[in-house]
C-alpha positions as a printed Julia matrix, in Angstrom:
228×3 Matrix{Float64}:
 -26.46   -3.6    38.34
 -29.06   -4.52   35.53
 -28.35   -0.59   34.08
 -24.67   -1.02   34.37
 -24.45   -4.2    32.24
 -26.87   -2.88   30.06
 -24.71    0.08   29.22
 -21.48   -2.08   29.34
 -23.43   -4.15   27.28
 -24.38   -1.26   24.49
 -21.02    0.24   25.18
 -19.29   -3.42   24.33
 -21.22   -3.24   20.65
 -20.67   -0.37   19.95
 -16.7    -0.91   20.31
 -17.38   -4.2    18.24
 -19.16   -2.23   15.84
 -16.49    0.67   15.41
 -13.67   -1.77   14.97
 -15.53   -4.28   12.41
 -15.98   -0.9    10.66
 -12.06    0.37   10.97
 -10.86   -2.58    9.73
 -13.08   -4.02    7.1
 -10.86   -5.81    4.1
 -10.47   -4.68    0.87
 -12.73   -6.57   -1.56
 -11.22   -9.2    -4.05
 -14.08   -7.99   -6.57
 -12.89   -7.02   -9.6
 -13.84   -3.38  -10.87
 -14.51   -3.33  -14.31
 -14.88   -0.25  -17.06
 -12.36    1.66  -15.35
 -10.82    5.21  -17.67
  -7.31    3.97  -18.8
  -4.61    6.45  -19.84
  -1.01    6.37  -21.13
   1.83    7.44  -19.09
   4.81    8.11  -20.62
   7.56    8.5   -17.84
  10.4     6.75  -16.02
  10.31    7.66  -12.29
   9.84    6.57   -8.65
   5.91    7.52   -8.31
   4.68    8.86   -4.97
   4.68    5.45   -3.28
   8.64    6.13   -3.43
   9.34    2.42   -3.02
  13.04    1.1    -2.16
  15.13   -0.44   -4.85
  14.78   -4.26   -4.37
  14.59   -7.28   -6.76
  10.8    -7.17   -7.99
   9.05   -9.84   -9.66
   6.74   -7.69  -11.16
   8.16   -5.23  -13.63
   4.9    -3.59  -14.48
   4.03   -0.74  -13.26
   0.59    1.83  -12.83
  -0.33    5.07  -11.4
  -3.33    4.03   -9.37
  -6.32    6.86   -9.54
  -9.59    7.75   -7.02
 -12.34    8.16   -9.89
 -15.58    6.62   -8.7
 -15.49    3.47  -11.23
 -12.43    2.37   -9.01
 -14.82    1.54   -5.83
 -12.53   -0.05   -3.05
  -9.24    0.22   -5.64
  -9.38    4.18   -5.32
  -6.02    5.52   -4.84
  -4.89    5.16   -0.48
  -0.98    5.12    0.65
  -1.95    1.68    2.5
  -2.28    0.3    -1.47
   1.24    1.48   -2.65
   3.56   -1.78   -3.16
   0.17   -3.86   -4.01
   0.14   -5.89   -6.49
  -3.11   -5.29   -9.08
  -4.0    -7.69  -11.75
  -5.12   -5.34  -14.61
  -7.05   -6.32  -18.35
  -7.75   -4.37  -20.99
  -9.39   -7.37  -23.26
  -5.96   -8.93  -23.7
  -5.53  -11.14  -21.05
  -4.63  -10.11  -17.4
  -1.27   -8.77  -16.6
   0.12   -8.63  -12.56
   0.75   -4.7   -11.69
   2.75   -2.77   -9.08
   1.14    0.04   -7.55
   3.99    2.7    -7.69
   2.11    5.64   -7.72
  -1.13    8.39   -7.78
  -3.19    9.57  -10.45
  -5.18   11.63   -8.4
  -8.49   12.75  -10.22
  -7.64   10.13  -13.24
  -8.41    6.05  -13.23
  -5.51    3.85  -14.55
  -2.42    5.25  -15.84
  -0.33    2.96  -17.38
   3.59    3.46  -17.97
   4.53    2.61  -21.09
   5.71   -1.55  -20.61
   2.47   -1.95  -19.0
   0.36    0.0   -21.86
   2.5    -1.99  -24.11
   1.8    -5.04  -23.17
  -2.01   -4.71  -21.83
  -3.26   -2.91  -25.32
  -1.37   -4.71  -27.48
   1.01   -2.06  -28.56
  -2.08    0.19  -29.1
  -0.92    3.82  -29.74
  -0.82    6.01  -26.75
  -4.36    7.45  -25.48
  -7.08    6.32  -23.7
  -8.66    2.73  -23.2
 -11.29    0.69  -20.6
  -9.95   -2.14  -18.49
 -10.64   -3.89  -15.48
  -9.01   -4.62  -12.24
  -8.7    -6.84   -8.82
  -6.29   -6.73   -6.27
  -3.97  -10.07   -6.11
  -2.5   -11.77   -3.56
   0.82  -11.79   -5.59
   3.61  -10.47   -3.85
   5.89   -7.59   -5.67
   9.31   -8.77   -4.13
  11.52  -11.75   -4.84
  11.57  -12.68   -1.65
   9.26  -14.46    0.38
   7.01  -12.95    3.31
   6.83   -9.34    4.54
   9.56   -7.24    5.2
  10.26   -3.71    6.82
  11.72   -1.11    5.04
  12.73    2.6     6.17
  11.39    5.18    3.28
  14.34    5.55    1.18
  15.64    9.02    1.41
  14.81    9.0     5.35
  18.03    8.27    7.2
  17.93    5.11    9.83
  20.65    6.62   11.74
  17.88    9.36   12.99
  16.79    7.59   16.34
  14.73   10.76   17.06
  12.82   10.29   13.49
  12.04    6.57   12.47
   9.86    5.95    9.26
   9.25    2.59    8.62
   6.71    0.4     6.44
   5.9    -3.12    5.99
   5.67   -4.61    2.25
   5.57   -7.4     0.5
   2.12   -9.17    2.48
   0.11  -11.26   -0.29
  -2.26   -8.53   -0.46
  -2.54   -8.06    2.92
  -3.27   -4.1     3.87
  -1.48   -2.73    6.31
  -3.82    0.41    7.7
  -1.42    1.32   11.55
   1.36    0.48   12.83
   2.47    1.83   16.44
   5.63    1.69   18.48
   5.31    1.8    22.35
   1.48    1.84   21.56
   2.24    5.42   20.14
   0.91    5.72   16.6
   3.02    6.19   13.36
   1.25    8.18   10.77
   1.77    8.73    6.74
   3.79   11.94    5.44
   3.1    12.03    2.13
   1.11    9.39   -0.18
   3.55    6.51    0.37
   3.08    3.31    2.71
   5.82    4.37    5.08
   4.84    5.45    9.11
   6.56    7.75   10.79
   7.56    7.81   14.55
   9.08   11.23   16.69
   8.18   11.79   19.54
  10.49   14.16   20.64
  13.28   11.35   22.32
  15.67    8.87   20.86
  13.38    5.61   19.87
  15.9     2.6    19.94
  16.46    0.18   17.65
  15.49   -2.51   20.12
  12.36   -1.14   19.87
   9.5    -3.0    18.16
   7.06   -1.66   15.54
   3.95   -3.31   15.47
   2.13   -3.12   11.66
  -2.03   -4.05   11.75
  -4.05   -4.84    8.72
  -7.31   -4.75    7.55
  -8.93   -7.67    9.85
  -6.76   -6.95   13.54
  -3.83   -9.13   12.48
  -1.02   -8.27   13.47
   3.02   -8.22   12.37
   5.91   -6.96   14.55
   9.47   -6.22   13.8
  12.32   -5.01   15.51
  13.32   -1.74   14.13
  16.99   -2.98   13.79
  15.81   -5.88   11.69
  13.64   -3.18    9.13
  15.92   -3.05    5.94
  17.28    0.6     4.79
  17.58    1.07    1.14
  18.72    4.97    0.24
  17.65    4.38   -3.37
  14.19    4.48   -4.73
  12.92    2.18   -7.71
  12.74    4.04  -10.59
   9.65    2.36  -13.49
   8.79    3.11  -16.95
């Protein structure tokens, strides 16, 4: 008995351990002397979010280069709002989409308005994640990826945005995990049968908290918000 509740006992940390581990928050720490760039384009990004009413209109391509830390680039940060400076004054950000191998690339409002009107090239700024919300609306809210049909009950893929900085890093259905297709925040669900729409997703972020939605009640938008 003593060996079996030691081992249930070591077994029992470790578990603790592992999950502490798996869902450690993102830091509120603000990186700082990050490689800024100019990006000169009006498109939807890789997060491919849905055409809503935003309350942010500024947009960046979010990078992975070291001086980033816990803000490199991950599809669990697209839809997050950043608050970027580049030494005039702090501006709230939408993360819209990768700059894979690159730090901060700003689209041209953004650049605009964080340099000053500085001509296009390269600059140094700093950045934190907020707890600003991107939508005009209040609370989180389930979205199929545009472009990926809800009338599909043999394909669902759904995400959860707008979460005051919380990070969504699983969401499951049936306890059957959804995974990323591409570098967006969307999770998709086949599992080779029709998944109703009475079904319920269940979204977990960093921490174990936990938010769950009917799949009839996520919102499809076919269009994709286009920044510049």
């Amino acid at each position: 008995m003593i060996k079996m509740i030691s081992f249930l006992t070591l077994f029992g940390l470790l578990i603790v351990n592992y999950v502490s581990a798996t869902w450690m928050k993102t830091s509120n720490d603000q990186v700082s002397g990050v490689h800024t760039t100019y990006h000169g384009a009006h498109e939807a990004g890789a997060c491919e979010l849905p055409k809503a009413s935003y309350a942010i209109s500024h947009s960046v391509a979010l990078g992975n280069i070291e001086s980033l830390k816990h803000l490199k680039f991950r599809s669990e940060l697209c839809g997050h709002v950043i608050q970027i400076d580049c030494g005039n004054g702090p501006l709230d950000v939408v993360v819209m989409n990768s700059n894979l191998g690159g730090g901060l690339d700003l689209y041209a409002s953004t650049w605009n308005r964080l340099t000053h009107h500085m001509s296009p090239g390269v600059t140094s700024c700093s950045a934190k994640l907020s707890t600003r919300n991107a939508f005009n609306f209040n609370g989180p809210r389930c979205y199929y990826k545009p472009d990926s049909p809800a009338d599909n009950e043999y394909y669902r893929n759904v995400g959860l945005l707008n979460t005051n900085g919380r990070i969504v890093i699983s969401a499951t259905i049936d306890n059957r995990s959804g995974e990323h297709r591409g570098t967006n925040p969307f999770f998709a669900f086949d599992f080779g049968r029709p998944i109703s729409v009475d079904k319920q997703v269940v979204f977990t972020f960093e921490g174990g908290e936990t938010h769950t939605v009917y799949l009839r009640d996520c919102e499809y938008q076919a269009n994709k918000q286009m920044w510049s």
